[in-house]
N, CA, C and O of each residue as an XYZ file, in Angstrom:
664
protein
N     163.545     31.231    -66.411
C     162.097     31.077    -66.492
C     161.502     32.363    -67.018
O     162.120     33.423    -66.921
N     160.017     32.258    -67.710
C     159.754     33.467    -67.915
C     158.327     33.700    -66.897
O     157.765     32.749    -66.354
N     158.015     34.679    -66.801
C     156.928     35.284    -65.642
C     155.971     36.373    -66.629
O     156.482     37.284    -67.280
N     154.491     36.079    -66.596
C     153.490     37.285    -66.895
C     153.387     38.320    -66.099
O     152.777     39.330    -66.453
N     154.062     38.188    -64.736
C     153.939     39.119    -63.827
C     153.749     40.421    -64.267
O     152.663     40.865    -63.895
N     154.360     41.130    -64.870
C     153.901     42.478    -65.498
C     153.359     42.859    -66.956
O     153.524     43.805    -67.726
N     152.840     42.007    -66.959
C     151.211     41.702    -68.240
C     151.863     41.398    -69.444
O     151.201     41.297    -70.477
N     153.783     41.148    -69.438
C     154.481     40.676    -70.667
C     155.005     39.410    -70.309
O     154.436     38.934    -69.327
N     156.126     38.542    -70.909
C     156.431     37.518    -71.116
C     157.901     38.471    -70.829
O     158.575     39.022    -71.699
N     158.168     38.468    -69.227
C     159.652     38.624    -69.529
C     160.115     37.834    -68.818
O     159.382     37.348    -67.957
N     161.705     37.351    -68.928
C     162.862     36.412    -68.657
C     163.364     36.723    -67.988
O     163.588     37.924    -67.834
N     163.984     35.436    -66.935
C     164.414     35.730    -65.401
C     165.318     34.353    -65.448
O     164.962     33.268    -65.908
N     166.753     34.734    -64.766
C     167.696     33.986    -64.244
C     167.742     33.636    -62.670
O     167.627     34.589    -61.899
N     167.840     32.835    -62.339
C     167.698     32.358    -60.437
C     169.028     31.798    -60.659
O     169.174     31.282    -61.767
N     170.391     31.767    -59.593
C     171.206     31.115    -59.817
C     170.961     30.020    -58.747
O     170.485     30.265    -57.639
N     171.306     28.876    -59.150
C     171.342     27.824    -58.122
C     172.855     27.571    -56.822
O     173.985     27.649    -57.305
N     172.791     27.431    -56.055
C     171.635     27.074    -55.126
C     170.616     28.370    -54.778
O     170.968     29.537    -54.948
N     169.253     27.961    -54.248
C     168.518     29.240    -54.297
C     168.365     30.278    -53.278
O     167.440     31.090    -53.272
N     169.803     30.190    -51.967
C     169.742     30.827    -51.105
C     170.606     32.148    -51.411
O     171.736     32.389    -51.838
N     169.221     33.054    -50.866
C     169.423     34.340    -50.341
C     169.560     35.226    -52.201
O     170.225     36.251    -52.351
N     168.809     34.555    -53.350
C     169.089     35.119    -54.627
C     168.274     35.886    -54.909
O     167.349     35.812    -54.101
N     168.088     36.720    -55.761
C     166.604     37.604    -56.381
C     166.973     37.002    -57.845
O     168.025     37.209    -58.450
N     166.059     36.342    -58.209
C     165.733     36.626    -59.696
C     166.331     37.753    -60.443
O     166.104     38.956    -60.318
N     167.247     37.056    -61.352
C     167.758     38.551    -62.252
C     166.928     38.857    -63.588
O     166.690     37.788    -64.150
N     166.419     39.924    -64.272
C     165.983     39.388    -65.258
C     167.188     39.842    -66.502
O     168.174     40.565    -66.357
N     166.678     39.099    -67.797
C     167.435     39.424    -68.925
C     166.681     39.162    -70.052
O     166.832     38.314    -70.931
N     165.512     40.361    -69.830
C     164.561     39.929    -71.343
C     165.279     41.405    -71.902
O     165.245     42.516    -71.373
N     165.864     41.010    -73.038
C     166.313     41.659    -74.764
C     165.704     43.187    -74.849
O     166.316     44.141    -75.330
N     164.637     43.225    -74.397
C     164.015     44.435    -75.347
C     162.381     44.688    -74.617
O     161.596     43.739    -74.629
N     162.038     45.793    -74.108
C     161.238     46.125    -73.328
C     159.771     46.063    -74.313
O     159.770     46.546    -75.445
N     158.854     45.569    -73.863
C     157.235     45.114    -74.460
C     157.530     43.687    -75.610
O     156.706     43.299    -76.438
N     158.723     43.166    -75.410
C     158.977     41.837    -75.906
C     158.510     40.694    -75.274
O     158.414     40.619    -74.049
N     158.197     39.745    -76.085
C     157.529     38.225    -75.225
C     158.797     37.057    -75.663
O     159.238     36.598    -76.716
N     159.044     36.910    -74.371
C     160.535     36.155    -74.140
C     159.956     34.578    -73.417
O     159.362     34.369    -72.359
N     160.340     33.810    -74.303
C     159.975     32.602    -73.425
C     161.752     31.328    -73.922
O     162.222     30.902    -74.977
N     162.056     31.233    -72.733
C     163.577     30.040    -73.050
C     163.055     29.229    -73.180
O     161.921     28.938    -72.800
N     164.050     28.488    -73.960
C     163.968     26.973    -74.530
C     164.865     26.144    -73.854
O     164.428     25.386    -72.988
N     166.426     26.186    -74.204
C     166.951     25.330    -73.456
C     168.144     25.826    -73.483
O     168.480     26.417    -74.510
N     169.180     25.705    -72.259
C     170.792     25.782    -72.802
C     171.622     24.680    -73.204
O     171.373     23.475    -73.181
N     172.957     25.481    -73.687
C     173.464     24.928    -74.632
C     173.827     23.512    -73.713
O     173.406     23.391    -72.562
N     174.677     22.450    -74.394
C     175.272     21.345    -73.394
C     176.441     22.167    -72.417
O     176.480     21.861    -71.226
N     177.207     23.013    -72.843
C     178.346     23.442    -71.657
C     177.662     24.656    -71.186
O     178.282     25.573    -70.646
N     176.392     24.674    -71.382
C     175.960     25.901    -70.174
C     176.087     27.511    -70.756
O     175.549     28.508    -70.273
N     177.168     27.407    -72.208
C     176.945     28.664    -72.344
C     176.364     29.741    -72.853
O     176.593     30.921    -72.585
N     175.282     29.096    -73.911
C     173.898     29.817    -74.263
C     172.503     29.443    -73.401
O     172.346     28.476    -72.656
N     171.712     30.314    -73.672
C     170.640     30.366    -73.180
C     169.684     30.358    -74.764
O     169.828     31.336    -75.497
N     169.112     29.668    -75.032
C     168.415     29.766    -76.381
C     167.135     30.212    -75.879
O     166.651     29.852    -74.806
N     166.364     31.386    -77.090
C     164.986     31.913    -76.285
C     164.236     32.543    -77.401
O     164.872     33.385    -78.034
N     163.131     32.330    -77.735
C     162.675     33.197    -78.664
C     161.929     34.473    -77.936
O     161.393     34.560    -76.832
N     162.151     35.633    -79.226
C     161.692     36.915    -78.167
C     160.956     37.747    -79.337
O     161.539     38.332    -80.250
N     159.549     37.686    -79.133
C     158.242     37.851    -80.166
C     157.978     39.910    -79.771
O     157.831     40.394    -78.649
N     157.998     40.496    -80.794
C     157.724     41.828    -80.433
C     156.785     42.248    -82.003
O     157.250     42.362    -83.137
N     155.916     42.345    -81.726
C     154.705     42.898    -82.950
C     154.649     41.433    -83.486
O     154.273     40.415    -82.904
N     155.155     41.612    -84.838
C     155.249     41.031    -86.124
C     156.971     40.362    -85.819
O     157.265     39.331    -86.423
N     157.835     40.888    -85.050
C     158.883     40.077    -85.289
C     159.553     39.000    -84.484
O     160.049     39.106    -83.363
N     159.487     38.076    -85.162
C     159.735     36.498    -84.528
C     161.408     36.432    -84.713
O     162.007     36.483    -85.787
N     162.158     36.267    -83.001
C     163.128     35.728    -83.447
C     163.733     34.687    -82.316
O     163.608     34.762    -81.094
N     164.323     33.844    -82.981
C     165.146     33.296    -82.239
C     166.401     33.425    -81.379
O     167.083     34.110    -82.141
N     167.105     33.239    -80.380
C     167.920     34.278    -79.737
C     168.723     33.637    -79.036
O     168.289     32.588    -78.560
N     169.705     33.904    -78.823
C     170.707     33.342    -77.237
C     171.573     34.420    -76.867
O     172.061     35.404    -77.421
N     171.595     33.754    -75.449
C     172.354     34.780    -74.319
C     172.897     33.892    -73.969
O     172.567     32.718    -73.804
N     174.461     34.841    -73.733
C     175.897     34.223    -73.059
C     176.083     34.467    -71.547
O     177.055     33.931    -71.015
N     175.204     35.263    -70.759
C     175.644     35.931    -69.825
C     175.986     36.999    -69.546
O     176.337     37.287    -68.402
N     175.956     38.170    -70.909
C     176.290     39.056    -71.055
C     175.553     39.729    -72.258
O     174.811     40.641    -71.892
N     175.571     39.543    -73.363
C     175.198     39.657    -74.681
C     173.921     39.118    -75.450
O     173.771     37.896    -75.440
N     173.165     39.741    -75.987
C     171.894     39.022    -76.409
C     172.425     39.011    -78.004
O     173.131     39.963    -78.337
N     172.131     38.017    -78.972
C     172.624     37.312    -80.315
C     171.369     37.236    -80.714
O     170.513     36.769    -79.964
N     171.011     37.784    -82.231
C     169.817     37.425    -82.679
C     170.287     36.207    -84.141
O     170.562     36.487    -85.308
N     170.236     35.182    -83.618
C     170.434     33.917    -84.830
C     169.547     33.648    -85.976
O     169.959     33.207    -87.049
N     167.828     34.038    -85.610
C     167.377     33.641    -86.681
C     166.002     33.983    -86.670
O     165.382     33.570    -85.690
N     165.241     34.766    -87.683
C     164.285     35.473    -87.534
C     163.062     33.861    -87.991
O     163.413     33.124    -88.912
N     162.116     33.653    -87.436
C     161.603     32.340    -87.851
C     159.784     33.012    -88.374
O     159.301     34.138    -88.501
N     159.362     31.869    -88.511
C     157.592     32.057    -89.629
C     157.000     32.197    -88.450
O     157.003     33.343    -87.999
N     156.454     31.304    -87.773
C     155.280     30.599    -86.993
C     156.302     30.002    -85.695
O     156.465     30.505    -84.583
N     156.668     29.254    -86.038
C     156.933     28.751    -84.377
C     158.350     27.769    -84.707
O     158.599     27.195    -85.766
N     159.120     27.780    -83.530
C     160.451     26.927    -83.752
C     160.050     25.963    -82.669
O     159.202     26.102    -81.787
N     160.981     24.790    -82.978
C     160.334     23.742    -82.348
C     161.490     22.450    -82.476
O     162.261     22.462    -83.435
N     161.561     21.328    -81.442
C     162.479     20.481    -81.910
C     164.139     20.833    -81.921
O     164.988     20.562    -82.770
N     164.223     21.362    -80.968
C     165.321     22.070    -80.757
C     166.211     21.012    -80.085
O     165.707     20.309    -79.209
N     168.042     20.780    -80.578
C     168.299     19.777    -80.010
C     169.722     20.233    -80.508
O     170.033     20.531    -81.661
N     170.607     20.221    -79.256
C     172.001     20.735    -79.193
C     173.043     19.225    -79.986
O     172.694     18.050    -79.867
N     174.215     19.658    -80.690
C     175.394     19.083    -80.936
C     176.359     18.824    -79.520
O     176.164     19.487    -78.501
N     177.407     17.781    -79.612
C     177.908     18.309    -78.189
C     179.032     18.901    -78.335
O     179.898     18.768    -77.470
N     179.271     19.769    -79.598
C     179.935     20.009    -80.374
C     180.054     22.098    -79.923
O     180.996     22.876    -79.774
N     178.043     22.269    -79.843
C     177.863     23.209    -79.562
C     177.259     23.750    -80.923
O     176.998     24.948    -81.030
N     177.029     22.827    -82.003
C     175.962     23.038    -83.316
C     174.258     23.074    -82.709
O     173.828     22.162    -82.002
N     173.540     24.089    -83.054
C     172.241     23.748    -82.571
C     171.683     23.275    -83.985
O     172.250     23.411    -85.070
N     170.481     22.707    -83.741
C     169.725     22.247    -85.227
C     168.336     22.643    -84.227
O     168.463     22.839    -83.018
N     167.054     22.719    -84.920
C     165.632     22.657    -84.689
C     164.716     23.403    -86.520
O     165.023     23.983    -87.562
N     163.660     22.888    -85.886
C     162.824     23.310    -86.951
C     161.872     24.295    -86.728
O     161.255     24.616    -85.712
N     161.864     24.844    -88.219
C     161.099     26.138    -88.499
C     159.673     25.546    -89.281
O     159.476     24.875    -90.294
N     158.813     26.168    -88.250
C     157.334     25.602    -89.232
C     156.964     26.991    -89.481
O     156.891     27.940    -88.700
N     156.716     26.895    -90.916
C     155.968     27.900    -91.645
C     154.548     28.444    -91.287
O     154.226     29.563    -90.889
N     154.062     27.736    -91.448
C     152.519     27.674    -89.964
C     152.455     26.819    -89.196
O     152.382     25.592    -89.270
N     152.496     27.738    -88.198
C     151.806     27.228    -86.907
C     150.321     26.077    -87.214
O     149.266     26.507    -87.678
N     150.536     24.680    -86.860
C     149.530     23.673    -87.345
C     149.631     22.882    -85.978
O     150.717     22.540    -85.512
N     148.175     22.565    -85.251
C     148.113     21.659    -84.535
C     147.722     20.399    -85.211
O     147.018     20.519    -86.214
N     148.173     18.827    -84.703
C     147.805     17.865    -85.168
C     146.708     17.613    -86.098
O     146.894     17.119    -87.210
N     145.056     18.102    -85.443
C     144.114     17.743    -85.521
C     144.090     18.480    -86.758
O     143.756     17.642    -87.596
N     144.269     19.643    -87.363
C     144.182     20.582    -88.771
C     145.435     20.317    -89.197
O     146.046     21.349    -89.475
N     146.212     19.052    -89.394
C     147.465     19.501    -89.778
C     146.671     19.096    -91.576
O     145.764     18.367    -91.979
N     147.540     19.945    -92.127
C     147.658     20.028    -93.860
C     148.109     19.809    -94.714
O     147.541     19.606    -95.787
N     149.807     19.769    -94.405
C     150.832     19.398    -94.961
C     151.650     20.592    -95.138
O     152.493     20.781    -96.015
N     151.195     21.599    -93.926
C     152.059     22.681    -93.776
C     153.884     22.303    -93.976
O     154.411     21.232    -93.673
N     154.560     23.484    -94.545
C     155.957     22.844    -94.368
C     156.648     23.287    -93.060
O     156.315     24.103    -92.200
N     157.763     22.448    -93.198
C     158.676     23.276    -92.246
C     159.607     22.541    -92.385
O     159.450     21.358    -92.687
N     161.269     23.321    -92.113
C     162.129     22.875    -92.588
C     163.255     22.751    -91.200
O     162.760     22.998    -90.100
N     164.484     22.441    -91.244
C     164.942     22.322    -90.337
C     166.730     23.007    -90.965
O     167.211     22.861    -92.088
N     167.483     23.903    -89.481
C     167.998     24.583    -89.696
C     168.868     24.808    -88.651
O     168.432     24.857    -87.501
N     170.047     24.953    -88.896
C     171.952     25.047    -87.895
C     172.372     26.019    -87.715
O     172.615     26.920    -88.518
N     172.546     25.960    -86.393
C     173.556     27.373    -85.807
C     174.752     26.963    -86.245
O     174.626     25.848    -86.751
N     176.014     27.409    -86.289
C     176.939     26.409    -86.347
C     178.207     27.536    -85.461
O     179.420     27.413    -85.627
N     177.496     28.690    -84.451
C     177.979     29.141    -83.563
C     178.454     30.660    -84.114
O     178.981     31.515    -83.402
N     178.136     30.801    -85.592
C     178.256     31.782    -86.186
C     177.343     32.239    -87.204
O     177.339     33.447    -87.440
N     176.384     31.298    -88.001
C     175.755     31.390    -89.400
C     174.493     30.635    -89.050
O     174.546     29.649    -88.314
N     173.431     31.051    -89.530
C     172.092     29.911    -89.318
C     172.152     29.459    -90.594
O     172.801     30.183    -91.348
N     171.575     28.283    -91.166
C     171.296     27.851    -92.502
C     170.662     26.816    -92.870
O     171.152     25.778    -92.426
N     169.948     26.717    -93.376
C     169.367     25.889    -93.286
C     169.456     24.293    -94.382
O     169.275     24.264    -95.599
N     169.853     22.863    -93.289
C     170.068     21.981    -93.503
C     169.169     21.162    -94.871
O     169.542     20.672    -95.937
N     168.248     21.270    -94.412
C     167.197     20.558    -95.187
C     167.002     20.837    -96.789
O     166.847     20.050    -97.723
N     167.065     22.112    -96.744
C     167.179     23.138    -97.908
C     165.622     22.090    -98.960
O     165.639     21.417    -99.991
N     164.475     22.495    -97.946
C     163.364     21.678    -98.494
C     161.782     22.500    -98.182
O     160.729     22.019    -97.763
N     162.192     24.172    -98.650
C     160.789     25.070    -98.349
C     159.500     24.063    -98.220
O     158.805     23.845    -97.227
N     159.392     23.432    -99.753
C     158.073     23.252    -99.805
C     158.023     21.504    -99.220
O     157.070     20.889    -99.697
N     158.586     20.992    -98.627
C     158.249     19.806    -97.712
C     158.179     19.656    -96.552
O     158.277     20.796    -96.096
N     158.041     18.784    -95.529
C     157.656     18.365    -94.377
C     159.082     18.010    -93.876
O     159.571     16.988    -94.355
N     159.928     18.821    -92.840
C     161.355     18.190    -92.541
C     160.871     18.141    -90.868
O     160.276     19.044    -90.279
N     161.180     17.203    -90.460
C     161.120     17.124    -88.804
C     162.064     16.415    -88.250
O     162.664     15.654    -89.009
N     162.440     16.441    -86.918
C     162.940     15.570    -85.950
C     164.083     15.748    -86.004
O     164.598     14.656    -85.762
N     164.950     16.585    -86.204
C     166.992     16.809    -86.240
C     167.062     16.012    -84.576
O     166.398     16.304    -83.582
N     168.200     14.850    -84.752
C     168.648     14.892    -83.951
C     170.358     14.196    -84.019
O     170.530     13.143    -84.633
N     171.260     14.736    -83.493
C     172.358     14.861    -83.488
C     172.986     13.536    -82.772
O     172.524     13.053    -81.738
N     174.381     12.904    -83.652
C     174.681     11.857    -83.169
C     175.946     12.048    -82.057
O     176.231     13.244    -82.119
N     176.557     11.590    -81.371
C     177.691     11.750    -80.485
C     178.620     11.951    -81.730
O     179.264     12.996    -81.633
N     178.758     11.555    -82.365
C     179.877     11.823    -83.398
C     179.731     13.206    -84.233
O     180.711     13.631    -84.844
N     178.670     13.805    -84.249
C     178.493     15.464    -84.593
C     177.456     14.895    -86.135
O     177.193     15.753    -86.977
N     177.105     13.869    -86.281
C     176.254     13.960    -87.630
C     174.813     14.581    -87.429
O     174.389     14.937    -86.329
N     173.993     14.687    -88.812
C     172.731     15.550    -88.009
C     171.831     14.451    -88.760
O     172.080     13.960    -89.861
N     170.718     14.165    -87.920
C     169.779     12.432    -88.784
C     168.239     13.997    -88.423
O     168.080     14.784    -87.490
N     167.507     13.760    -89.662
C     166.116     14.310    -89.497
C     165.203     13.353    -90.750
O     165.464     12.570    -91.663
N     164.033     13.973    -90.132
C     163.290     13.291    -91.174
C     162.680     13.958    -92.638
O     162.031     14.985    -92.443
N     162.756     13.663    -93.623
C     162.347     15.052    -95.019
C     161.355     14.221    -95.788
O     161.561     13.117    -96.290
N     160.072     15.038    -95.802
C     159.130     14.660    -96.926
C     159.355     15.102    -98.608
O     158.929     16.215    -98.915
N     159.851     14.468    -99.433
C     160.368     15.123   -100.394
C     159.192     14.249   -101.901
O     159.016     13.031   -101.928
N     158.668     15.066   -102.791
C     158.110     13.942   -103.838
C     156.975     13.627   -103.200
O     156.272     13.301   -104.157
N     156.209     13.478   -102.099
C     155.394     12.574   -101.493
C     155.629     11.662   -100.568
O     154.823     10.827   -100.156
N     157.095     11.864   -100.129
C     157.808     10.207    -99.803
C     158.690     10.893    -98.487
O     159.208     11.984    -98.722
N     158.857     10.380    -97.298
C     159.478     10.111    -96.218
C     160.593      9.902    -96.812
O     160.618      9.764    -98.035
N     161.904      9.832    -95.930
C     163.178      9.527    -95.864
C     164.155     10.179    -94.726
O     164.158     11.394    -94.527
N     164.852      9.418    -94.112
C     165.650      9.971    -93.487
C     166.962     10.507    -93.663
O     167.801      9.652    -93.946
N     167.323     11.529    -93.587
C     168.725     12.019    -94.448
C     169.563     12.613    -93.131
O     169.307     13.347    -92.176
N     170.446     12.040    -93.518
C     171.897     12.336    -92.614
C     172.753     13.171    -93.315
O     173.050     13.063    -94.505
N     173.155     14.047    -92.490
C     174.379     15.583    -93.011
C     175.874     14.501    -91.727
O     175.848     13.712    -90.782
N     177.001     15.277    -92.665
C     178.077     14.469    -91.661
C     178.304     15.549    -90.628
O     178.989     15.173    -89.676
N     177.865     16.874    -90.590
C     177.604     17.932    -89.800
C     178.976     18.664    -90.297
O     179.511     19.319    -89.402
N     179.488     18.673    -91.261
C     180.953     19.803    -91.808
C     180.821     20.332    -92.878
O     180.790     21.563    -92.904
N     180.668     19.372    -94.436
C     180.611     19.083    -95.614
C     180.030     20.005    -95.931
O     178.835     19.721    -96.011
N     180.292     21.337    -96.246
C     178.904     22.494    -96.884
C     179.373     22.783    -98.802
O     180.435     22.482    -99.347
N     178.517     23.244    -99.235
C     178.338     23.694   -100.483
C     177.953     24.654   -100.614
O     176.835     24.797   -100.120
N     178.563     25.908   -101.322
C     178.483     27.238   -101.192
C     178.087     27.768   -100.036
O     177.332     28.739   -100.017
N     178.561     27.179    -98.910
C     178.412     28.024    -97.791
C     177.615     27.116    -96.549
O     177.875     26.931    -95.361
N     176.238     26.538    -97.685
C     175.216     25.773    -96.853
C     175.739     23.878    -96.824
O     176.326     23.192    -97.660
N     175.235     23.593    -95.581
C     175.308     21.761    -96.046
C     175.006     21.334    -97.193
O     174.061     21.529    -97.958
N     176.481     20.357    -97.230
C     175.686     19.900    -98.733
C     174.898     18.918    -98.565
O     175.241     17.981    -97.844
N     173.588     18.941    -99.249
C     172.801     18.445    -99.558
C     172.861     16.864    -99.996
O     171.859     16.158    -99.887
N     174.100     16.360   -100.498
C     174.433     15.273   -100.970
C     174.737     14.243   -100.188
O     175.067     13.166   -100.686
């Protein structure tokens, strides 16, 4: 959980069950704003973004080690584990609530436990919703042309490095 208690956004572990524990904390970097998202399916990341000035990043902790995966625009969002241990979520370029939305972009983008990269490979469109099949494929949604579509990655298949696109 994270706590304002000392006028920042820092991060705190409770182990369960909750007898006789103190809150441990494990926020990254002192005058940082740490807020978790979710862990991994086997428990062994902690995914968290941790905001300091101007720099936005995305992050996980093992229990030991803080990992910086992916520096993001505006806000990450849609975050949704492989059971594989692939993360996918999306990067919005601006921050847009419903009511002003514009046709801001945002794209969507894979841990793959070593490399971030991004799936969609679609700056200037609308990519939302990654969500991962039991079989490890990745289904999201991409505004491409003007036009909706749903595009499926088989979650392996890369091209120069990144998913291929095909």
């Amino acid at each position: 959980f994270s706590s304002l208690r000392d006028g920042r956004k820092e991060m705190y572990v409770l182990d369960y069950p909750l007898t006789e524990n103190t809150p441990m904390e494990i926020t990254p970097a002192p005058l940082s704003e740490n807020q978790p998202i979710s862990w991994s399916p086997d428990g062994h990341y902690l995914l968290f973004t941790s905001n300091q000035g101007d720099s936005k990043k995305l992050m996980l902790w093992d229990g030991k080690n803080f990992s910086e995966i992916y520096y993001y625009h505006a806000a990450v969002d849609e975050v949704t584990w492989s059971l594989n241990g692939q993360l996918a979520f999306t990067d919005f370029y601006t921050f847009v609530f419903p009511q002003d939305y514009d046709g801001d972009s945002s794209e969507i983008f894979v841990w793959d436990g070593n490399t971030t990269v991004s799936v969609s490979q679609n700056s200037s469109g609308d990519d939302r919703y990654p969500a991962w099949s039991k079989d490890g494929k990745l289904a999201f949604l991409s505004e491409r042309n003007g036009r909706y579509d749903v595009f499926v990655w088989d979650g392996i298949t890369k091209n120069n490095g990144v998913p291929d696109i095909n």
